[in-house]
GUKE-802570 format. One line per field, with one value per residue (C-alpha): residue number from 1; residue in three letters; x, y, z. Coordinates in Angstrom, 1 decimal. Layout:
BEGIN
resi	(NUM / ...)
resn	(ALA / ...)
u	(X / ...)
v	(Y / ...)
w	(Z / ...)
This chain:
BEGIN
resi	(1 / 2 / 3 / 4 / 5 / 6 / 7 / 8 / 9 / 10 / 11 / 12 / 13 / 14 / 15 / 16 / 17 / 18 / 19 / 20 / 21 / 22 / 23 / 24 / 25 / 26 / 27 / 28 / 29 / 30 / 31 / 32 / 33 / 34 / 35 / 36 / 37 / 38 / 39 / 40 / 41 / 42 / 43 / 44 / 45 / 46 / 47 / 48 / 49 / 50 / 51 / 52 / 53 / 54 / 55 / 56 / 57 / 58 / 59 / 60 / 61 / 62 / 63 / 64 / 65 / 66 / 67 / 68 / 69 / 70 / 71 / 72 / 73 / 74 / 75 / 76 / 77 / 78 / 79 / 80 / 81 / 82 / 83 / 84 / 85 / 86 / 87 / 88 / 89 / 90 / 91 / 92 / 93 / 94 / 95 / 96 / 97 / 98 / 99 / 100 / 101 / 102 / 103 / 104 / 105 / 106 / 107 / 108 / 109 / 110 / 111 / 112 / 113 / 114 / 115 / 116 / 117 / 118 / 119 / 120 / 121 / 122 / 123 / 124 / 125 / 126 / 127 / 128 / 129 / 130 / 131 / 132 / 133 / 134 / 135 / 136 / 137 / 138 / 139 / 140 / 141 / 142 / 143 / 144 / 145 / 146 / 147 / 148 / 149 / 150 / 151 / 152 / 153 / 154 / 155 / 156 / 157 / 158 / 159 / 160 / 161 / 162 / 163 / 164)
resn	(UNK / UNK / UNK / UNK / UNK / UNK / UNK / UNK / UNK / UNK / UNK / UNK / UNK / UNK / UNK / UNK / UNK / UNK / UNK / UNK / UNK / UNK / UNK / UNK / UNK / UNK / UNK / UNK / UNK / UNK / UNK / UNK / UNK / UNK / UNK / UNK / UNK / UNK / UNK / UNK / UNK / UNK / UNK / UNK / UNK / UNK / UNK / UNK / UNK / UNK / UNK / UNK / UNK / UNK / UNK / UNK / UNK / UNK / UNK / UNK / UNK / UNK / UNK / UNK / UNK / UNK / UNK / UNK / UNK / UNK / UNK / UNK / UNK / UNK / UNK / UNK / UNK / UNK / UNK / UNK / UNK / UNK / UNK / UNK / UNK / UNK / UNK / UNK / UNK / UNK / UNK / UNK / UNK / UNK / UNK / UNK / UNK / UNK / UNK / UNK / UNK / UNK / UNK / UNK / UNK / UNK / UNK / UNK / UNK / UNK / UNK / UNK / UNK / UNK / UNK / UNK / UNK / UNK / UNK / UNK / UNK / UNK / UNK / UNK / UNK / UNK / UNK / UNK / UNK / UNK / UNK / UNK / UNK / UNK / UNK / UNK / UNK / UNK / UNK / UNK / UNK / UNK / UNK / UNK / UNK / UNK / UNK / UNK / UNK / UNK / UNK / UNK / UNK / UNK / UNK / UNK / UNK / UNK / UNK / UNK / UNK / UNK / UNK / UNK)
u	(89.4 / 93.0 / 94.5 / 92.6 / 93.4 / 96.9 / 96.7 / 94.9 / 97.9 / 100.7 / 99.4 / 98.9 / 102.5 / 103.6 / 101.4 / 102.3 / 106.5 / 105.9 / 104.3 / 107.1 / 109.9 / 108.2 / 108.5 / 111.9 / 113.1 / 110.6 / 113.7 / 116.0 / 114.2 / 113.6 / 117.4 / 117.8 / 115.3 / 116.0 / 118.1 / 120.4 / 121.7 / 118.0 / 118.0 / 121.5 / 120.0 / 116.9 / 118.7 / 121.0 / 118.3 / 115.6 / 117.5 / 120.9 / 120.4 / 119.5 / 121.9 / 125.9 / 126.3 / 130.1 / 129.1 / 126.6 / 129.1 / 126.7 / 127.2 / 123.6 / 124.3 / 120.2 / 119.6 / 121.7 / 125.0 / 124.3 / 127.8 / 128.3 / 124.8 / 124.9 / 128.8 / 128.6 / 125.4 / 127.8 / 130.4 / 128.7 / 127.0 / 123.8 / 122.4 / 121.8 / 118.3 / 117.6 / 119.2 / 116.7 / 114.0 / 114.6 / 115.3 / 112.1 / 110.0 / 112.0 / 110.6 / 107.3 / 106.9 / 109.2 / 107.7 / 106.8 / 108.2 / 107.7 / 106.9 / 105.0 / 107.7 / 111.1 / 112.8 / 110.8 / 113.0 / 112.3 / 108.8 / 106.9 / 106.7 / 109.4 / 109.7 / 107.0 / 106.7 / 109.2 / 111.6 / 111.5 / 112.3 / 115.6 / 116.2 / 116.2 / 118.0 / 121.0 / 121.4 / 121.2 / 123.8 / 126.0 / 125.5 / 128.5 / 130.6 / 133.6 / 135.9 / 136.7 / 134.1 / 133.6 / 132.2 / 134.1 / 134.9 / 132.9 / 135.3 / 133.8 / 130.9 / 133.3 / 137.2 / 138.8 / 138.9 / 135.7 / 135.8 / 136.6 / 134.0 / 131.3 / 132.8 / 129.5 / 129.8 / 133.4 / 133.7 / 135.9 / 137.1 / 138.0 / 140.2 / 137.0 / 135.6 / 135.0 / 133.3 / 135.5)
v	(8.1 / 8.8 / 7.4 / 9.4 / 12.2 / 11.3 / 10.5 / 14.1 / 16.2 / 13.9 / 14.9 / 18.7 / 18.6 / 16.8 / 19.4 / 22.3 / 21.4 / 20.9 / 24.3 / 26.4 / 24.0 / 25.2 / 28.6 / 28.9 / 28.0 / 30.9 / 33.2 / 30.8 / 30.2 / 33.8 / 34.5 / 31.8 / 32.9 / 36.7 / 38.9 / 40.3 / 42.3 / 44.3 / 44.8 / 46.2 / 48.4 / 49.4 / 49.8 / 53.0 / 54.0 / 54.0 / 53.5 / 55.2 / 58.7 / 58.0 / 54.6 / 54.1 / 50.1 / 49.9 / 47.5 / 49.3 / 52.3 / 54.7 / 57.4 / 58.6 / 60.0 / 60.1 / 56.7 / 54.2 / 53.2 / 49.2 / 48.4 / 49.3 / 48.2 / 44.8 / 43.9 / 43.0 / 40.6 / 39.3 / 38.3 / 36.9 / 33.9 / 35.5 / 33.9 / 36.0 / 34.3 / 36.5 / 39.9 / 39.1 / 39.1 / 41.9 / 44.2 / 43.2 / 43.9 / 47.6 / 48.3 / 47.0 / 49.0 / 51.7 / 53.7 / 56.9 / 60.3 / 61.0 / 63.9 / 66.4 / 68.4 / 65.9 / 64.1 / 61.8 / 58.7 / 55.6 / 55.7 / 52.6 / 50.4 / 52.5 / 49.2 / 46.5 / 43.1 / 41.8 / 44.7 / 44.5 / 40.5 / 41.6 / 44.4 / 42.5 / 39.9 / 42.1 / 43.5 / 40.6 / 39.3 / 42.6 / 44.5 / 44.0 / 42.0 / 44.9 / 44.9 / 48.6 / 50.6 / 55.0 / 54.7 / 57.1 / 55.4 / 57.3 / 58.4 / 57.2 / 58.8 / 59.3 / 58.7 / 57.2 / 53.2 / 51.5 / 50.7 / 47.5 / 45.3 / 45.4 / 48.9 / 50.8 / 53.2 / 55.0 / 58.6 / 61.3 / 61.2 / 57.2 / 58.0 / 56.9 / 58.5 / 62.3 / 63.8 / 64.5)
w	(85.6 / 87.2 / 83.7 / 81.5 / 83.6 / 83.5 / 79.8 / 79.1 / 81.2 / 79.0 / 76.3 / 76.6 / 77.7 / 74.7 / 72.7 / 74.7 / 74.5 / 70.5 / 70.5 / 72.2 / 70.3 / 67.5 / 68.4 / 69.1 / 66.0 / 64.6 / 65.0 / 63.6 / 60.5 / 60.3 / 60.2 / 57.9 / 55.4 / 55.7 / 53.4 / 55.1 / 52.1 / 51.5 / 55.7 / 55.3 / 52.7 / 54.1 / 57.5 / 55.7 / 54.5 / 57.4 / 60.2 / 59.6 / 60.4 / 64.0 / 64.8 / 64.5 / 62.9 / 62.0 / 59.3 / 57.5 / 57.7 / 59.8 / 62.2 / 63.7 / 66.6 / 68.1 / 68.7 / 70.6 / 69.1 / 68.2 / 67.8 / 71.9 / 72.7 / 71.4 / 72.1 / 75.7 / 75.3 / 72.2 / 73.9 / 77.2 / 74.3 / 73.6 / 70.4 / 67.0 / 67.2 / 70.7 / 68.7 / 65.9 / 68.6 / 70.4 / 67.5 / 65.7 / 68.9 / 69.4 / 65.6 / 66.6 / 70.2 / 70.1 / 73.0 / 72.5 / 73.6 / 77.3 / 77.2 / 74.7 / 72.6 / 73.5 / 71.6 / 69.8 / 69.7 / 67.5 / 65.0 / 65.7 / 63.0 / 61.1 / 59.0 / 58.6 / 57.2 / 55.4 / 55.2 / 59.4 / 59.1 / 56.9 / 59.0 / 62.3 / 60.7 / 59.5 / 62.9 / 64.7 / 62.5 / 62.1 / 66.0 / 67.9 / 65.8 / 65.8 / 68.4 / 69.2 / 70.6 / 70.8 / 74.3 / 76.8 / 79.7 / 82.7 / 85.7 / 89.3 / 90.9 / 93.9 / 94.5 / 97.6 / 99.0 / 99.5 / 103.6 / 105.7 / 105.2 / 107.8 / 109.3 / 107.2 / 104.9 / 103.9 / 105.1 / 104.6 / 108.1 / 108.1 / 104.6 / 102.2 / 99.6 / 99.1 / 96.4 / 93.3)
């Protein structure tokens, strides 16, 4: 009885590691059999207006800018095949606007099928690949020297920070 209990738990992990092996290379093979040129395409075309993307040479200025927000994840490793995910679950869920009469951000499913698989796949391969970036630097919240550690917070009166 132990064995075939033993037997039955090997085998739905054997069957259960196949599964999400299987699944990871979903994005992969999506990237692989994409093109990238008709996702650069229908990107301009769908997605332009509202998104800056160096490489497909636009300047929307109402979405986020996927150059700056796909750099930093870039650089730190992160995989084309996670980009391709992530962007084809934004075109499938874009939420929607918070509130009646704002902004009314991303249409869900602005792209379906195929034309989302190339789309996804061009950004995850073009995002972020620049090296300059248009993002203003912010100034600090607050300007003075962080305090001692373990004296609490930094006060005006023991030379810390002040509001600007």
């Amino acid at each position: 009885m132990r064995s075939r209990l033993i037997a039955t738990s090997t085998a739905l992990l054997i069957i259960g590691a196949a599964g999400f092996l299987a699944g990871c290379g979903g994005a992969q093979s999506a990237l692989d059999t994409a093109d990238t040129a008709a996702g650069k395409t229908k990107f301009v075309g769908s997605c332009g207006g509202c998104h800056t993307l160096a490489d497909a040479g636009t300047k929307g200025q109402l979405g986020p800018n996927l150059d700056d927000a796909f750099r930093a994840s870039r650089e730190q490793g992160f995989k084309e095949t996670q980009f391709y995910g992530v962007v084809k679950r934004w075109i499938a869920i874009a939420p929607a606007a918070p509130l009646p009469g704002s902004y009314q951000g991303m249409p869900q499913n602005l792209v379906t099928g195929s034309d989302a698989e190339n789309v996804a796949a061009y950004v995850a391969t073009a995002a972020g690949t620049e090296p300059t970036s248009d993002v203003v630097a912010l100034t600090p919240a607050v300007e003075g020297k962080a305090p001692a550690a373990g004296s609490g917070p930094a006060t005006p009166a023991d030379g810390g920070a002040t509001a600007p």
